[in-house]
N, C-alpha and C positions, 0 to 999 in steps of 0.2 A: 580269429574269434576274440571276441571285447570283452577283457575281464570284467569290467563292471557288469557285463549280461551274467558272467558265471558267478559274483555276487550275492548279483539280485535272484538269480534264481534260488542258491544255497541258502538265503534269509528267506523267502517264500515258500523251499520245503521244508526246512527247518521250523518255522512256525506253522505254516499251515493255513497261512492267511496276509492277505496281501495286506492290510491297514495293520497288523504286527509288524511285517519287514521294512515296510514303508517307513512305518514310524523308528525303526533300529536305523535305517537306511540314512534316514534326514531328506526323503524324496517325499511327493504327495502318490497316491496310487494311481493317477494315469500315465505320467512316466515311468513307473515301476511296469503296468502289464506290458506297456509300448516292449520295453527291454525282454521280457519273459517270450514275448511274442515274437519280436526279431530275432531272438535265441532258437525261438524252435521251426522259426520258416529257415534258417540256416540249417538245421542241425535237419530240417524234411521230417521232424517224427514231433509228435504230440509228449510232451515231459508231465504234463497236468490237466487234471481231470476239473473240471468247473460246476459245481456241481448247485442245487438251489442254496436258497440264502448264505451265498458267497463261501458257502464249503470247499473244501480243496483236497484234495488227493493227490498222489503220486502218481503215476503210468509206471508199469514196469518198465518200462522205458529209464521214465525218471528216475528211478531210483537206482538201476545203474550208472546212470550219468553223473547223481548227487556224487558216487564215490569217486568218479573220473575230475566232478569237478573239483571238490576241495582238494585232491589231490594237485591238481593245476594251480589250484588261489596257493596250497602251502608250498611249491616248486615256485614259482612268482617272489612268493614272501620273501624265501630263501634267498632267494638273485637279488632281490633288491636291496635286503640287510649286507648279503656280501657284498656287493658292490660300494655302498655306505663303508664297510668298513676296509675296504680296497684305497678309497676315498681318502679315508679317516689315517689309512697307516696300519691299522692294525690285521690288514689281511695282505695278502698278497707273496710275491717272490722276491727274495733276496741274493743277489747272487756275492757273492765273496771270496777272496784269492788272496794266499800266502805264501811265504816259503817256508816248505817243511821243518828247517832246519830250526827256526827261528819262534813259529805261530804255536808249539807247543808252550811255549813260557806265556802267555798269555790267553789264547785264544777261548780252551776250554772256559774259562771262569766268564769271558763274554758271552758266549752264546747259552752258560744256563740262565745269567742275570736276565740276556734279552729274551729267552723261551719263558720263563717267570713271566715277563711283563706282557709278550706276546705270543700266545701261545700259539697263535693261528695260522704263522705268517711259517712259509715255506724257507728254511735256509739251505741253499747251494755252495757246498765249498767246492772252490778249487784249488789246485797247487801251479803257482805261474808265480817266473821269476819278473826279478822289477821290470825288464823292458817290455815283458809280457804284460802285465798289469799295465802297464801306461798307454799301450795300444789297444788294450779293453777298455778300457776307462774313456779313451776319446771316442769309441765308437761307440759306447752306450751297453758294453755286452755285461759289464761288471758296474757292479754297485759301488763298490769299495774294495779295497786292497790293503793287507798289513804284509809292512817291506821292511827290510834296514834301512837306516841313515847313515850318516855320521862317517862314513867315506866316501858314499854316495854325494853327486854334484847334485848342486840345489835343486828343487824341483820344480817344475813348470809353473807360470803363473797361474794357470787355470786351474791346477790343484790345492786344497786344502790339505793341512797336516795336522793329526795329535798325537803326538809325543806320549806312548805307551811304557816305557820304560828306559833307561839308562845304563851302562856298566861303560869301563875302560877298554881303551885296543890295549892289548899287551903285545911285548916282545915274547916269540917262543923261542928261547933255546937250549942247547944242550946241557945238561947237566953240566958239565966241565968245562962248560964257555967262560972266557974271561969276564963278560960283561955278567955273565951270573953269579961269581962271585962274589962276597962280599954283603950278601943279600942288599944290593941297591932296592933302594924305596923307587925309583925311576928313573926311566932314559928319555934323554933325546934322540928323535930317532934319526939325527946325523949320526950317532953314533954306531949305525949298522950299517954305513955306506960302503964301508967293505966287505961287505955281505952277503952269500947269496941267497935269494929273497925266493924264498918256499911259497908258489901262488897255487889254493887249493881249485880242483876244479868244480863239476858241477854240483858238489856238497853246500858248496856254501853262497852259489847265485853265480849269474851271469854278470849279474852289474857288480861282482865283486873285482873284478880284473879292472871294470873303467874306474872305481871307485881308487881303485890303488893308484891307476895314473892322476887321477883326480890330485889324488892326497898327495903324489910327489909333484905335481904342477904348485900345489898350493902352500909345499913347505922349502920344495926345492931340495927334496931328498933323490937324491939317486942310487940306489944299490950297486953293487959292481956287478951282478948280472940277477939275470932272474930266470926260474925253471918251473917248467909248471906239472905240479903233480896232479893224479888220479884221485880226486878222496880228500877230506879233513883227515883224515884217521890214517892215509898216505904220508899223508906232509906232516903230520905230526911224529911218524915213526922216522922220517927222513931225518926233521929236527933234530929229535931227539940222539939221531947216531951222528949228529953234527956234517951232513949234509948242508947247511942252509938254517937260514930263521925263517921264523913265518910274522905274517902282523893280522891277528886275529881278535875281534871280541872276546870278554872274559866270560860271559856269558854262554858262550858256544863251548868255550875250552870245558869250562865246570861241570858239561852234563858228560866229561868222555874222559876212559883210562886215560892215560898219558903216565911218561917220567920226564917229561920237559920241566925245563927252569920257566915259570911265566915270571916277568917283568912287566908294570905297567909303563904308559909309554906318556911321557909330557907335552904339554900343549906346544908348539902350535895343532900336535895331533887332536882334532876331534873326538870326543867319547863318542860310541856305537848308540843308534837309537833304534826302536822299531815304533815307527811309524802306522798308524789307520791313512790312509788317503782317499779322499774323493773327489769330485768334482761338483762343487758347491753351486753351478747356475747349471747345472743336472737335477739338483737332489729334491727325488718326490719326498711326500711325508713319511710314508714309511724308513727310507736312508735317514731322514731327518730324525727318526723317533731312534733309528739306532745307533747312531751318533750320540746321539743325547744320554744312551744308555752308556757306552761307553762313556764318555766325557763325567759322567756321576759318580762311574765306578771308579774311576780313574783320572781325577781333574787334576792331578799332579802327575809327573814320571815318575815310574818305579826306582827306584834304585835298585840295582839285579847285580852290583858287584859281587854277588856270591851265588 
C-alpha cells in the first residue's frame, strides 16, 4: 500500500474536499482522485461518498480506515525519524566491556555524561577480560572496551586508545619486610628478584599474567619464583604474612582492607593505565559521538594515585 495514497486520502477526509487537500498537498486535483481511486480499487470497498457540487462524505467504511490510516502515516513517521537518528548517532545500540575490577573508577560518571547527551541510544555492558574484548572488537560484536594498560604489551595497530586515568604499580609487602622499612619513597623492581612473586588470579584479568611476562621481558626482571594465588584479596593476605610480594596497581590496592607495606615501584616500570579502546576504521557515528563524550570529559589522564 502507497503511503502517499494513505496521505492523500487523510487530507481529503480531513477537509472534505479535493481542491483543499490538493492545494495542502502541492498536487493539482486530477492526480489527487487518480490516488484516492487506486486506494479504494486496492482496498475493494468505497472510502468516499461523491456527492453534487463536489461535496464529500466519508463511507463508514472511510472513516474506519481514516483511523487505520494516520495511524500507519504516524508508525512510518516514527521509522523514518528513527532511522534518521540511527543515522545521525543518536539512536541506536552500544555495546561495551570492562573489567569489573577496574571500570568502577570511571565508568559510572561516563555513561551518566553520555545518557545526558543521548538519551535514546541503548547501552549494553559486559564484563570481558582484555583477550576477550580484543576478539570482540575484531569481530565487530563490541563497540569498545575499557581495559588496563601499563603492563599490558602494546596494543594492536588497528586499535585506538584513550588514556582514562593513571596511578603507580606498587611493591606489596609485608609489614616486616626489609625493603619496607625505612619508608622508601621507591624501588627498583630488581630489587625483589629474590622474591616470591604473589600472581593474583582471576580478580584482577587474564591479561594480568602476560602483562607481568611482558614487564619482565621488558625490564629484565626475574623473581626467584613465582606462585599464583586465588583472589587479590588471596594474595594480599599471602603478602601481608610474608609469603611473597605482589606488583599490583595503586589504584586497585586503595579500594581494599589490607596491612601490607605498599611501595611505589620506579621506572623502567610503567605506571598502570585504564584504557577506552576501539577500532577506529569500525566506528559508526554513534561510537564516534561516544568517544567524543568521553574524550571531553576526560581529555587528560586522571591521576587516581589515591
Amino acid at each position: 500500500m502507497d503511503l502517499r495514497h494513505l496521505s492523500s486520502f487523510v487530507a481529503v477526509a480531513e477537509d472534505l474536499s479535493f481542491r483543499s487537500a490538493a492545494k495542502r498537498l502541492g498536487l493539482s486535483q486530477p492526480p489527487l482522485s487518480r490516488q484516492i481511486k487506486a486506494l479504494e480499487e486496492e482496498l475493494g470497498v468505497r472510502l468516499l461518498h461523491r456527492g453534487r457540487n463536489s461535496q464529500i462524505s466519508l463511507t463508514d467504511a472511510g472513516m474506519v480506515f481514516l483511523k487505520d490510516a494516520r495511524r500507519t502515516l504516524a508508525t512510518a513517521e516514527s521509522g523514518r525519524q528513527h532511522a534518521r537518528e540511527i543515522v545521525g548517532g543518536t539512536r541506536g545500540r552500544l555495546n561495551i566491556a570492562s573489567v569489573a575490577a577496574y571500570s568502577p573508577r570511571v565508568l559510572p560518571k561516563i555513561l551518566e555524561n553520555f545518557r545526558a547527551e543521548y538519551p535514546h541510544v541503548e547501552v549494553r555492558l559486559y564484563e570481558m577480560q582484555p583477550l576477550e574484548q580484543f576478539a570482540a572488537l575484531s569481530e565487530g560484536r563490541l563497540h569498545a572496551g575499557i581495559l588496563p594498560g601499563g603492563l599490558n604489551r602494546p596494543l594492536d595497530r588497528r586499535l585506538q586508545a584513550h588514556v582514562l586515568f593513571t596511578c603507580p604499580m606498587m611493591a606489596v609487602l609485608s609489614p616486616g619486610h626489609p625493603l619496607a622499612k625505612g619508608s622508601a619513597a621507591a624501588l627498583d623492581i630488581h630489587q625483589l628478584a629474590g622474591e616470591t612473586l604473589l600472581i593474583p588470579g582471576p580478580g584482577v584479568g587474564t591479561g594480568y599474567t602476560a602483562g607481568l611476562r611482558w614487564l619482565s621481558g621488558a625490564t629484565s626482571f626475574v623473581p626467584a619464583s613465582t606462585q599464583e594465588v586465588d583472589g587479590v584479596e588471596n594474595a594480599l593476605s599471602m603478602a601481608a604474612a610474608g609469603y611473597g610480594v605482589c606488583i599490583l596497581p595503586n589504584v586497585l590496592l586503595s579500594a581494599m582492607r589490607h596491612s601490607c607495606s605498599l611501595v611505589p615501584l620506579n621506572p623502567p616500570v610503567p605506571v598502570f593505565s585504564l584504557k577506552l579502546i576501539w577500532v577506529p576504521a569500525a566506528a559508526s557515528l554513534l561510537l564516534k559521538n561516544f568517544v567524543t563524550v568521553v574524550q571531553e570529559q576526560m581529555p587528560h589522564a586522571l591521576d587516581a594515585q589515591q
